[in-house]
C-alpha positions as CSV (number, residue, x, y, z in Angstrom):
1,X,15.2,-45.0,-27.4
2,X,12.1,-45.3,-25.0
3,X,14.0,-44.3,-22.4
4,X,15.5,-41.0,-24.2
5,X,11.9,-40.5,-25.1
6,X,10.5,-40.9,-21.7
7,X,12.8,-38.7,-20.2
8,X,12.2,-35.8,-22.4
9,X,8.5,-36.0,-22.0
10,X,9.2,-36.1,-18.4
11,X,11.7,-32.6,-18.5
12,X,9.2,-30.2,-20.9
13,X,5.5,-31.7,-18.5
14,X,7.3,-31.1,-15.1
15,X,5.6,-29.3,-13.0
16,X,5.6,-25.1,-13.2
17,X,4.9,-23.0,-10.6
18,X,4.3,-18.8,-10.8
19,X,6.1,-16.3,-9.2
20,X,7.1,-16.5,-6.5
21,X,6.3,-12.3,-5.2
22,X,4.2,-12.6,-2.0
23,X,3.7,-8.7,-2.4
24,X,7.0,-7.8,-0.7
25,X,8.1,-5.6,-3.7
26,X,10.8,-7.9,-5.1
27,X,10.9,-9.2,-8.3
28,X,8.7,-11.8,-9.6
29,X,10.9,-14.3,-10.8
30,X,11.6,-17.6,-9.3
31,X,14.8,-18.2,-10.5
32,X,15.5,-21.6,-9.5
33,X,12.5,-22.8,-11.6
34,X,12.4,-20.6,-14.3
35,X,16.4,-19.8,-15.5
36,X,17.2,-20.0,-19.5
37,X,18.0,-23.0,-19.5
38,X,14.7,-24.3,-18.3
39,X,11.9,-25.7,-20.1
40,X,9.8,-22.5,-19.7
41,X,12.0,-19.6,-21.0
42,X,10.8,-16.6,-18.8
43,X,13.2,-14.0,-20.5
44,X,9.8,-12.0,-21.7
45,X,8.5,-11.6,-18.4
46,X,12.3,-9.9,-17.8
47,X,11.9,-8.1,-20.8
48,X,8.6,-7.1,-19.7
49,X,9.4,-6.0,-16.1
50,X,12.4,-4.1,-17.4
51,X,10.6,-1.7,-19.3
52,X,7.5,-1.4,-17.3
53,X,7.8,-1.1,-13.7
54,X,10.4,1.5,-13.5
55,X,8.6,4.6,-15.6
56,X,5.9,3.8,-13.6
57,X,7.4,3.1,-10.0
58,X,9.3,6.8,-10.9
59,X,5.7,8.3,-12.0
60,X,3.6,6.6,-8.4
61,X,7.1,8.2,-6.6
62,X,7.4,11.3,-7.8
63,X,2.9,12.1,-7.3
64,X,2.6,10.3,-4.3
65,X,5.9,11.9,-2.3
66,X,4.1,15.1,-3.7
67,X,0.5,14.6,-2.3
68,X,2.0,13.1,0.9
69,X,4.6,15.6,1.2
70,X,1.7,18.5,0.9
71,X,-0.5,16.8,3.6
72,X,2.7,16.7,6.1
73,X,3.7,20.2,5.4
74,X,0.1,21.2,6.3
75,X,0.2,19.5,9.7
76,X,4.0,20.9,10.9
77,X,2.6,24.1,10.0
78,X,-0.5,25.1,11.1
79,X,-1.1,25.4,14.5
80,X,-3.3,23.1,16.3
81,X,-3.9,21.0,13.2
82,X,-3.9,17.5,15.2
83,X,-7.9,18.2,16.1
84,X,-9.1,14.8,16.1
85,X,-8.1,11.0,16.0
86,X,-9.0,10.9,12.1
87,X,-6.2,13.9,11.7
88,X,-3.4,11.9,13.5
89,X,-4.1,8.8,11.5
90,X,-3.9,10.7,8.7
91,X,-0.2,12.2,9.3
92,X,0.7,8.6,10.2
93,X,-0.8,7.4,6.8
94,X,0.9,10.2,4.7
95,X,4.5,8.8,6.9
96,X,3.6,5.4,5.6
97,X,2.8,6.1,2.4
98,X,6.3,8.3,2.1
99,X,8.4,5.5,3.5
100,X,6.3,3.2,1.5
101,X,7.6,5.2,-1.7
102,X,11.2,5.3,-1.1
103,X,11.5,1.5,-1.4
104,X,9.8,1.8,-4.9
105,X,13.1,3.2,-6.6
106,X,15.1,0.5,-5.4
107,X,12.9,-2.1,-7.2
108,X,13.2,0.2,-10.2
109,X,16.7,-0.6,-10.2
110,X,16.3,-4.3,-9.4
111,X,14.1,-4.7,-12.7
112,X,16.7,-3.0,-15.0
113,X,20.0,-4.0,-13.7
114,X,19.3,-6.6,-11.3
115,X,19.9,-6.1,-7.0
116,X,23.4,-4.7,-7.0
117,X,22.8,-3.2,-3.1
118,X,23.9,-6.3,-1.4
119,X,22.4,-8.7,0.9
120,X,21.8,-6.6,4.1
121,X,19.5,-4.0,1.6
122,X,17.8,-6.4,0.1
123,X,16.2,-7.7,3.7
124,X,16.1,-3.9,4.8
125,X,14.3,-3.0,1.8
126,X,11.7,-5.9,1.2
127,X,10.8,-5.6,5.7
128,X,10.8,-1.5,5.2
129,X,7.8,-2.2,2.3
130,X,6.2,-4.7,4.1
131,X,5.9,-2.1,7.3
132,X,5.0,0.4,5.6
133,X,2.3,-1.1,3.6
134,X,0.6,-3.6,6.3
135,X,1.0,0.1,8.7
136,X,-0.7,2.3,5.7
137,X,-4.4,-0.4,5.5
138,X,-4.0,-0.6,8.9
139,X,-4.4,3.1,9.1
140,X,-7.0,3.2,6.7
141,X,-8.9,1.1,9.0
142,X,-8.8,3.3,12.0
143,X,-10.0,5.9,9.5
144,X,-13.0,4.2,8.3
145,X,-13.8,3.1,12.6
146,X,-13.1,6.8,13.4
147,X,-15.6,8.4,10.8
148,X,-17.6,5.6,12.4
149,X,-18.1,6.8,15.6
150,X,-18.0,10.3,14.7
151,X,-20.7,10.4,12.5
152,X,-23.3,7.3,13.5
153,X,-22.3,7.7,17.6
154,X,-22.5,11.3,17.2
155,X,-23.1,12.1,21.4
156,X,-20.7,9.5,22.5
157,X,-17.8,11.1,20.0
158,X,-18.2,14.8,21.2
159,X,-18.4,13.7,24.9
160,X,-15.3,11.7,24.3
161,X,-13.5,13.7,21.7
162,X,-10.4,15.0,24.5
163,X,-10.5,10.8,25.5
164,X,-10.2,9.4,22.0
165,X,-7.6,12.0,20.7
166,X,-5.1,10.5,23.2
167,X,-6.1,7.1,22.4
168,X,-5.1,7.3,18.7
169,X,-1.5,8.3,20.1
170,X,-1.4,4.7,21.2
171,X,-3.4,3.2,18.8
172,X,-0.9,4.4,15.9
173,X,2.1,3.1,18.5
174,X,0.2,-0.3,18.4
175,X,-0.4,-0.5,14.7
176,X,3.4,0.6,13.8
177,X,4.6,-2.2,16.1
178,X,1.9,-4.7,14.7
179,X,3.0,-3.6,11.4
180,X,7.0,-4.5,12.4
181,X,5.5,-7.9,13.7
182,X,3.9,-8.7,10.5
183,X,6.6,-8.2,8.2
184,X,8.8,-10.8,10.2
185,X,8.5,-13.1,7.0
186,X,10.4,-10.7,5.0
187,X,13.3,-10.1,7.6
188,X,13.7,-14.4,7.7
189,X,13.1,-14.9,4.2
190,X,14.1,-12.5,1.8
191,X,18.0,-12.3,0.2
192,X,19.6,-12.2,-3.4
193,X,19.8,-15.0,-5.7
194,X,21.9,-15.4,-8.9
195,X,20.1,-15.9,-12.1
196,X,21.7,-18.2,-14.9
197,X,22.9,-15.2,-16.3
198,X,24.6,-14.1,-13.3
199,X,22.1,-11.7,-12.3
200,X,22.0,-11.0,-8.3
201,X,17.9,-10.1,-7.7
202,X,16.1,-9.6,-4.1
203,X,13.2,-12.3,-3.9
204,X,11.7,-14.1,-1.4
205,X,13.8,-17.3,-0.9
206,X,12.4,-20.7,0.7
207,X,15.0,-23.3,0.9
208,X,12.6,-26.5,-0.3
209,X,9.6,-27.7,-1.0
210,X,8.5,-28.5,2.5
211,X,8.5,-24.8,3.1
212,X,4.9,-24.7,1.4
213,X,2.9,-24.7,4.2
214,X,5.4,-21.6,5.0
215,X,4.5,-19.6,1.8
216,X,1.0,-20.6,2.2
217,X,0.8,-18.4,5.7
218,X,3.0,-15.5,4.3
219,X,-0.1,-15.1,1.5
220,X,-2.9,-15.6,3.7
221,X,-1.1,-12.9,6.2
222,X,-1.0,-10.9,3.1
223,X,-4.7,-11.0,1.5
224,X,-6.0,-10.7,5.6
225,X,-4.3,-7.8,6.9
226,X,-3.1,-6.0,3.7
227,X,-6.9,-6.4,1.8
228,X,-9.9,-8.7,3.7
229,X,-9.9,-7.0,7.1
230,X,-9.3,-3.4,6.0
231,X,-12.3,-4.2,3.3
232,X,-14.9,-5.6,5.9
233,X,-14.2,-2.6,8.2
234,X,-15.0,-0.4,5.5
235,X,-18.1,-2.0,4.3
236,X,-19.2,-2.3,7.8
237,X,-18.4,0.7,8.7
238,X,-19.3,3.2,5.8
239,X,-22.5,1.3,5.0
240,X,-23.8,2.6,8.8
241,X,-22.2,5.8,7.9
242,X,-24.7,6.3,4.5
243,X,-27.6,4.6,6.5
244,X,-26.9,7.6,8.6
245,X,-26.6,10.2,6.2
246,X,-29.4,9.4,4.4
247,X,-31.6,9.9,7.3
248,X,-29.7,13.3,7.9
249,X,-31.3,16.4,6.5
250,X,-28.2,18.2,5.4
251,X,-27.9,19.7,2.4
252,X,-23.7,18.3,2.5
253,X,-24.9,14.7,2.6
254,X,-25.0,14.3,-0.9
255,X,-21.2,15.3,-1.4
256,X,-20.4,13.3,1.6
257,X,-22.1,9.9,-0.1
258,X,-19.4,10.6,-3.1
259,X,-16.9,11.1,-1.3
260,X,-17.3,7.5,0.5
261,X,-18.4,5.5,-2.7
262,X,-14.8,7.3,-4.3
263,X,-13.2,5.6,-1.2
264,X,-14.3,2.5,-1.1
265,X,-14.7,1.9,-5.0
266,X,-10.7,3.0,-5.7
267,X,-9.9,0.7,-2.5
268,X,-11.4,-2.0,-4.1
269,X,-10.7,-1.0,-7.7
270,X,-6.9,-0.7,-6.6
271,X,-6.5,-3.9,-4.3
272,X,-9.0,-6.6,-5.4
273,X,-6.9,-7.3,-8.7
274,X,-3.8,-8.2,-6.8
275,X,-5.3,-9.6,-4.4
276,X,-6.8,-12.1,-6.2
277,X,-3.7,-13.0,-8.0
278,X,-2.6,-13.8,-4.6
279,X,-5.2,-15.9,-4.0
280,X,-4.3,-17.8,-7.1
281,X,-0.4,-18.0,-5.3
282,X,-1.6,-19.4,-1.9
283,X,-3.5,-22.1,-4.3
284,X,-0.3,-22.7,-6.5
285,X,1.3,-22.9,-3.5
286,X,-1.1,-26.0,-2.2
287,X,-1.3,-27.6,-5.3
288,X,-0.2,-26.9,-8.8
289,X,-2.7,-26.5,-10.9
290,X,-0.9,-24.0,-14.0
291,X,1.1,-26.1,-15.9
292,X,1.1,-24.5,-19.3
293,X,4.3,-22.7,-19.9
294,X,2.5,-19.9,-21.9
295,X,-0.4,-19.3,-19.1
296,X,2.3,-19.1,-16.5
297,X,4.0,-16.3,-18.2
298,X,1.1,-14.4,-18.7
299,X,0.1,-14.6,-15.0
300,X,3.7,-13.3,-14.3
301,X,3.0,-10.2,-16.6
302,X,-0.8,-9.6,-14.9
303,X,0.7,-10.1,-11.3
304,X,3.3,-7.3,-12.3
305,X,0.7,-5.4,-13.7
306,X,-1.9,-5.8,-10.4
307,X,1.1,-5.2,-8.4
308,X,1.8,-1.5,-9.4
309,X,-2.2,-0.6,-9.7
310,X,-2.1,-2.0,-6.0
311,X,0.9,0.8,-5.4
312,X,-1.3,3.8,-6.6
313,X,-2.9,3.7,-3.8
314,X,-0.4,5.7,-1.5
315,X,-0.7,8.7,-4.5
316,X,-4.6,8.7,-4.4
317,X,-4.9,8.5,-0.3
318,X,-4.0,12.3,0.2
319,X,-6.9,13.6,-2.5
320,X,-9.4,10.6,-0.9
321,X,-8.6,11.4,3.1
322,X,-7.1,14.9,3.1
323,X,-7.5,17.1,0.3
324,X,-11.2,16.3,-0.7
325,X,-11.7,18.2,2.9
326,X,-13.3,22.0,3.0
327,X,-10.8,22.5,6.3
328,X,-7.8,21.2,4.7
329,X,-8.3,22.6,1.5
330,X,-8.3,25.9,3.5
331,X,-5.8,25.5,5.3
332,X,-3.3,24.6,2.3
333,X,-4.6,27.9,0.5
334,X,-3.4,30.2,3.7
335,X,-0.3,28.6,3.7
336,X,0.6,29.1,0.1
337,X,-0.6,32.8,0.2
338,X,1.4,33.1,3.3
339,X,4.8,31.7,1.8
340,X,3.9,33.6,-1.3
341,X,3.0,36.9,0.2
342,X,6.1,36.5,2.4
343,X,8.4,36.1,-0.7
344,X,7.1,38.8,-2.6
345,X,8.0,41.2,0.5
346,X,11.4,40.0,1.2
347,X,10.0,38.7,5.0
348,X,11.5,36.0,6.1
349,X,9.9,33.2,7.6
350,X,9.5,32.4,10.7
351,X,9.2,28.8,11.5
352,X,7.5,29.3,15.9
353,X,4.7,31.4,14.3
354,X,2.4,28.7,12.6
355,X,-0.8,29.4,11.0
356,X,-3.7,27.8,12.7
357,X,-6.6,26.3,11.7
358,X,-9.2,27.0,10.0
359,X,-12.5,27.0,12.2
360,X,-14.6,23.9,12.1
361,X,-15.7,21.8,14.6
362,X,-15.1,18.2,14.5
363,X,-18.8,16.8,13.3
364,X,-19.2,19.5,11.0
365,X,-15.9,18.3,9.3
366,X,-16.6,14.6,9.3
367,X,-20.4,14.7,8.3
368,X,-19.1,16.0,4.9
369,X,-16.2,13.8,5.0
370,X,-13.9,17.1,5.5
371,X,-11.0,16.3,7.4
């Protein structure tokens, strides 16, 4: 009888651990820890995923590939539109963010129905996210060094302006390739796994518990390159930019100081959350410390939750980089009033005869933030 007793105390205080989502875009379940047959029933934080995340993954797609879309269609179009580095970042973040988007159905699917696209797309899928999304804060980064220079090195940008747009060519070469480096983990470790239920779902998969040191590294790659680096170079760098500004007698400066406080408060706004449930993973990961059936569920929910706030980022980059811009703004008028005026008339388009741009130099455009 003290044995029987002993054991069952021992099965319902065993150790829980979280999720087990590293930000890869899988799902959040563990399912090796956490089946229905386990002490700490999880079929609420299912429940929960399979109602939420795919109204809302559909919603971020279908506003984001819009924005994004709008922002490319503005640069294959009008003539000469790749002026400056900030402008070619900018098509590569809008690519990012698009690619970034197409994974998000995928994981719509995987919430209601389980993985049913097979091994091969569950590593394609979970790497193609990971890309995409270490490639679009990397990008933001350039962004915030770029406005930098323009604006606070003022004489070194225009005598350097020819220099520096070939430069970004290879910068965004370099960051695409860093990006492929960095999302290694997800290529090595991600596959399907069967629930009790018979369930296949894409996940993260480590094959025991020596491999903690393993997850550890994936989260810290995660919060650094996908949140703390990106963050510091915006602080640094936007905090010289409004030093600047507010020395600057320009009548624009006032709208430009908005326009940075919206960037760097929605950055933060949008990533922070997550991010700190990821620090809270990386110290699960080291040493248990959420026990509590109950309290692990209801991180599960909050990380799914952070998770897609963290994803409305890619919607809210085109109105924060491109179309908050007096040039871009422009630009996308004339090129509706074109196609417009050109359907009305029965002309038909000609795709060699792009509009081009609208007139503004490249310090006039950054000092208000205008790209």
């Amino acid at each position: 009888m003290i044995n029987m007793t002993e054991a069952l105390t021992t099965m319902f205080t065993a150790t829980v651990t979280p999720n087990e989502d590293y930000g890869s875009g899988t799902t959040t379940e563990d399912y090796d820890d956490f089946d229905l047959d386990s002490p700490c029933d999880k079929s609420i934080v299912r429940t929960f995923r399979k109602y939420y995340e795919p109204p809302l993954y559909w919603l971020i797609v279908i506003l984001g590939s819009v924005g994004n879309l709008l922002v490319i269609w503005i640069y294959t179009q009008v003539k000469n539109r790749l002026k400056t580095m900030t402008d070619v970042y900018l098509l590569n973040l809008a690519v990012a963010d698009l690619l970034f988007l197409c994974t998000l159905p995928f994981w719509a699917a995987d919430a209601v129905n389980g993985w049913t696209f097979g091994w091969t797309l569950c590593k394609g899928m979970s790497a193609l996210y990971k890309v995409n999304f270490f490639s679009s804060m990397l990008l933001l980064t350039c962004i915030s060094v770029d406005r930098y220079i323009v604006i606070v090195q003022t004489t070194k940008a225009q005598n350097s302006k020819e220099l520096r747009l070939n430069y970004s060519k290879y910068i965004c070469i370099f960051v695409w390739l860093l990006a492929v480096v960095l999302s290694a983990p997800e290529i090595i470790f991600a596959s399907t796994k069967v629930d009790s239920e018979g369930n296949n779902f894409c996940t993260m998969i480590y094959e025991n518990n020596e491999n903690n040191r393993t997850k550890i590294l994936v989260l810290a790659l995660q919060i650094s390159m996908g949140f703390c680096i990106p963050l510091l170079a915006m602080i640094y760098c936007y905090s010289n930019i409004i030093y600047t500004l507010l020395k600057a007698r320009n009548f624009e400066k006032h709208k430009a100081l908005r326009v940075i406080l919206a960037v760097v408060a929605v950055f933060i706004l949008s990533q922070l959350p997550y991010n700190s449930m990821l620090v809270v993973e990386a110290t699960q990961a080291a040493n248990t410390t959420i026990t509590e059936c109950d309290k692990v569920k209801s991180f599960n929910i909050a990380t799914q939750v952070m998770k897609s706030v963290a994803y409305t980022h890619c919607c809210l980059n085109p109105f924060l980089y491109a179309f908050v811009g007096v040039r871009f703004r422009k630009d996308l008028i004339r090129l509706f009033r074109r196609y417009a005026c050109l359907r009305t008339s029965g002309k038909s388009i000609k795709p060699g005869a792009p509009l081009r741009s609208s007139v503004m130099s490249d310090a006039d455009s950054t000092m208000a933030l205008s790209l």
